[in-house]
N, C-alpha and C positions, 0 to 999 in steps of 0.2 A: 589547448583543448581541456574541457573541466569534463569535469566526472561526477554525475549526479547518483545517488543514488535513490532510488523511491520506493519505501513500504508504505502500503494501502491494502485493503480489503474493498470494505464498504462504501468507501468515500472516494475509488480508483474516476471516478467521471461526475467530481462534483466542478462545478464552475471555478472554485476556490485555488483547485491543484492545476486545473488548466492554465490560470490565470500564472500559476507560480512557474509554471514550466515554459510558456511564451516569453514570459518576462527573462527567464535564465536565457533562452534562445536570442532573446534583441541584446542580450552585454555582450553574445559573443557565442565563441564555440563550443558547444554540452556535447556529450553522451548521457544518455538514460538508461538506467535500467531499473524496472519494476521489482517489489518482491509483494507478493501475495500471498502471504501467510494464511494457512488452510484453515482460518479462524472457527474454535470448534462451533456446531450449529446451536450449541445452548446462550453459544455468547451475540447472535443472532438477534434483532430486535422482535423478528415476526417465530424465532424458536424453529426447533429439530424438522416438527410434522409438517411445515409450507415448501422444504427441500425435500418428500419422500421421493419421488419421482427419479431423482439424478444417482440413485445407487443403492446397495442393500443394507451400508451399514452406516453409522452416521458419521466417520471418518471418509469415507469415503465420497458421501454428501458434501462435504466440508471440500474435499478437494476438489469434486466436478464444481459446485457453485464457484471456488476462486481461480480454476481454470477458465469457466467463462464470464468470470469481472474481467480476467486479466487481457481478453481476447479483446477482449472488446475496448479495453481501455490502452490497449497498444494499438488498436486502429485509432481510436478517436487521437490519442496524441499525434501517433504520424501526420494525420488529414492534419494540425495547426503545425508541420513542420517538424515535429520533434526525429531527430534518430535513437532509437529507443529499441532496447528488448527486452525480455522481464522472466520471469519463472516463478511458480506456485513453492513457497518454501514451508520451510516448520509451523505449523500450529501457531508454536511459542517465535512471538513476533522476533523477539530480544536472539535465538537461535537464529531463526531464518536469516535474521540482517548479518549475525556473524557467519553461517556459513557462505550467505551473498560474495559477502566482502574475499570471503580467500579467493574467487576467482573473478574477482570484478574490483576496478581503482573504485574510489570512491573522493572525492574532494570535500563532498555536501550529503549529508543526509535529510533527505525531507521525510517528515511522519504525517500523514493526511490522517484524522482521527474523526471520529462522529464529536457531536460538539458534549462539552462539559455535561455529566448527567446521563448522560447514554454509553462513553465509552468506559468500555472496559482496559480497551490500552491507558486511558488517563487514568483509573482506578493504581492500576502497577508503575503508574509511572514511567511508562517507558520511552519518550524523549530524553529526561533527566538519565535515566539506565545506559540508553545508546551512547550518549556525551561521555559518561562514566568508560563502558565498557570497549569503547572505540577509540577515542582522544577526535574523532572527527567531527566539525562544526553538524549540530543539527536542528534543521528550522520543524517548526511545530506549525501544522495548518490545518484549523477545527472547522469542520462540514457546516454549514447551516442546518438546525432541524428541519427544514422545507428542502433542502435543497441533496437530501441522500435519497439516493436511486440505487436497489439491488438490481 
Protein backbone atom coordinates (compact mmCIF):
# COMPACT_ATOMS: atom_id res chain seq x y z
CA UNK A 1 0.00 0.00 0.00
CA UNK A 2 1.51 3.50 -0.94
CA UNK A 3 0.79 6.62 0.87
CA UNK A 4 0.05 9.72 -0.92
CA UNK A 5 0.12 12.64 0.31
CA UNK A 6 -1.81 15.82 -1.32
CA UNK A 7 -1.54 19.79 -0.56
CA UNK A 8 -3.82 21.85 -2.65
CA UNK A 9 -6.00 24.80 -2.09
CA UNK A 10 -7.11 26.29 -5.25
CA UNK A 11 -6.39 23.80 -7.72
CA UNK A 12 -7.95 20.63 -5.02
CA UNK A 13 -10.71 19.80 -8.48
CA UNK A 14 -8.63 20.67 -11.35
CA UNK A 15 -8.62 17.97 -14.13
CA UNK A 16 -4.80 17.96 -13.79
CA UNK A 17 -4.67 16.27 -9.85
CA UNK A 18 -7.70 14.05 -10.75
CA UNK A 19 -5.83 12.63 -13.61
CA UNK A 20 -2.58 12.20 -11.07
CA UNK A 21 -4.55 10.47 -8.56
CA UNK A 22 -6.50 7.74 -10.88
CA UNK A 23 -3.33 7.12 -12.48
CA UNK A 24 -1.61 6.47 -8.67
CA UNK A 25 -4.95 4.24 -8.15
CA UNK A 26 -4.39 1.85 -11.77
CA UNK A 27 -0.29 0.98 -10.43
CA UNK A 28 -1.86 -0.30 -7.53
CA UNK A 29 -2.78 0.23 -3.82
CA UNK A 30 -2.81 4.30 -2.53
CA UNK A 31 -4.10 6.02 0.42
CA UNK A 32 -4.82 9.68 0.29
CA UNK A 33 -4.80 12.25 2.33
CA UNK A 34 -5.47 15.98 1.52
CA UNK A 35 -4.02 19.07 3.15
CA UNK A 36 -5.62 22.38 2.56
CA UNK A 37 -3.65 24.97 3.88
CA UNK A 38 -5.95 27.91 5.13
CA UNK A 39 -4.32 29.91 2.25
CA UNK A 40 -4.43 33.62 3.54
CA UNK A 41 -7.49 35.47 1.26
CA UNK A 42 -4.95 38.18 0.19
CA UNK A 43 -3.08 35.37 -1.64
CA UNK A 44 -6.45 34.65 -3.32
CA UNK A 45 -6.80 35.51 -7.18
CA UNK A 46 -10.39 37.33 -6.79
CA UNK A 47 -8.73 38.89 -2.99
CA UNK A 48 -10.16 39.08 0.91
CA UNK A 49 -13.86 41.02 -0.08
CA UNK A 50 -15.40 38.03 -2.79
CA UNK A 51 -14.99 35.65 0.85
CA UNK A 52 -16.88 38.31 3.12
CA UNK A 53 -19.91 36.10 3.73
CA UNK A 54 -18.02 32.82 5.15
CA UNK A 55 -16.83 34.67 8.61
CA UNK A 56 -15.96 37.88 10.51
CA UNK A 57 -12.41 37.84 10.24
CA UNK A 58 -10.18 37.12 7.32
CA UNK A 59 -8.44 34.09 8.92
CA UNK A 60 -11.32 32.79 9.57
CA UNK A 61 -12.47 33.22 5.75
CA UNK A 62 -9.48 31.53 4.79
CA UNK A 63 -10.48 28.58 6.86
CA UNK A 64 -14.32 28.30 5.84
CA UNK A 65 -13.29 28.67 2.03
CA UNK A 66 -10.51 25.66 2.48
CA UNK A 67 -12.90 23.72 4.39
CA UNK A 68 -15.34 23.77 1.62
CA UNK A 69 -12.55 23.05 -1.39
CA UNK A 70 -11.58 20.37 0.71
CA UNK A 71 -15.19 18.91 1.12
CA UNK A 72 -15.81 19.02 -1.94
CA UNK A 73 -12.70 17.73 -3.32
CA UNK A 74 -12.79 14.55 -1.12
CA UNK A 75 -16.15 13.79 -2.64
CA UNK A 76 -15.06 14.36 -6.19
CA UNK A 77 -11.90 11.90 -5.51
CA UNK A 78 -13.88 9.19 -3.71
CA UNK A 79 -16.63 9.20 -6.89
CA UNK A 80 -13.05 8.21 -9.35
CA UNK A 81 -12.25 5.60 -6.48
CA UNK A 82 -9.84 7.25 -4.61
CA UNK A 83 -9.60 6.21 -0.44
CA UNK A 84 -8.96 9.47 0.68
CA UNK A 85 -9.15 11.86 3.88
CA UNK A 86 -7.79 15.27 4.12
CA UNK A 87 -7.73 18.21 6.86
CA UNK A 88 -7.61 22.13 6.61
CA UNK A 89 -3.93 22.67 7.92
CA UNK A 90 -1.54 25.91 8.51
CA UNK A 91 -1.80 28.87 6.23
CA UNK A 92 1.88 28.31 5.71
CA UNK A 93 1.76 25.45 3.25
CA UNK A 94 5.50 24.29 4.11
CA UNK A 95 3.99 23.89 8.16
CA UNK A 96 0.79 22.29 7.37
CA UNK A 97 2.65 19.43 5.14
CA UNK A 98 5.05 18.99 8.26
CA UNK A 99 2.47 18.86 10.71
CA UNK A 100 0.38 16.49 8.10
CA UNK A 101 3.12 14.16 8.08
CA UNK A 102 3.57 13.38 11.98
CA UNK A 103 0.32 11.68 11.84
CA UNK A 104 0.03 10.39 8.34
CA UNK A 105 2.89 7.88 6.12
CA UNK A 106 3.58 9.66 3.40
CA UNK A 107 5.63 7.69 0.32
CA UNK A 108 4.78 10.71 -2.35
CA UNK A 109 3.93 14.20 -1.97
CA UNK A 110 1.94 15.79 -4.59
CA UNK A 111 1.86 19.97 -4.76
CA UNK A 112 -1.23 20.85 -7.05
CA UNK A 113 -0.31 24.70 -7.68
CA UNK A 114 -2.09 27.57 -9.85
CA UNK A 115 0.16 27.69 -12.93
CA UNK A 116 3.48 29.89 -13.18
CA UNK A 117 2.48 33.57 -12.73
CA UNK A 118 -0.29 33.27 -10.40
CA UNK A 119 1.12 31.07 -7.62
CA UNK A 120 2.21 32.28 -4.80
CA UNK A 121 3.41 28.69 -3.48
CA UNK A 122 5.80 28.72 -6.69
CA UNK A 123 6.99 32.38 -5.71
CA UNK A 124 8.48 30.47 -2.24
CA UNK A 125 9.32 27.71 -3.78
CA UNK A 126 7.76 25.37 -2.01
CA UNK A 127 8.01 21.85 -4.07
CA UNK A 128 11.94 22.35 -3.95
CA UNK A 129 11.30 23.40 0.18
CA UNK A 130 9.09 20.03 0.74
CA UNK A 131 12.13 17.78 -1.01
CA UNK A 132 14.34 19.87 1.29
CA UNK A 133 12.47 19.61 4.49
CA UNK A 134 11.07 16.00 4.10
CA UNK A 135 13.67 13.72 2.15
CA UNK A 136 10.22 12.51 0.53
CA UNK A 137 9.90 12.27 -3.28
CA UNK A 138 7.56 15.30 -4.52
CA UNK A 139 5.64 15.62 -7.75
CA UNK A 140 4.79 19.11 -8.81
CA UNK A 141 1.31 19.53 -10.72
CA UNK A 142 0.52 23.38 -12.35
CA UNK A 143 -3.44 24.13 -12.77
CA UNK A 144 -4.15 25.24 -16.24
CA UNK A 145 -5.22 29.13 -16.05
CA UNK A 146 -8.89 28.00 -17.60
CA UNK A 147 -8.94 25.28 -15.73
CA UNK A 148 -8.97 26.53 -11.64
CA UNK A 149 -12.30 26.52 -9.96
CA UNK A 150 -12.78 28.00 -6.41
Amino acid sequence: MRHCLIVANQTLTTEILSEAVAERIARGPHTFHVVAPATPLHDQPDGPSAYAALGPSTADRAYALACQRLEHALDHLRELGATVDGEVGDPDALEAVRAALRHVPADEIIVSTLPHGLSQWLRRDLPARLRKATGIPVTHLAADRDAVRT
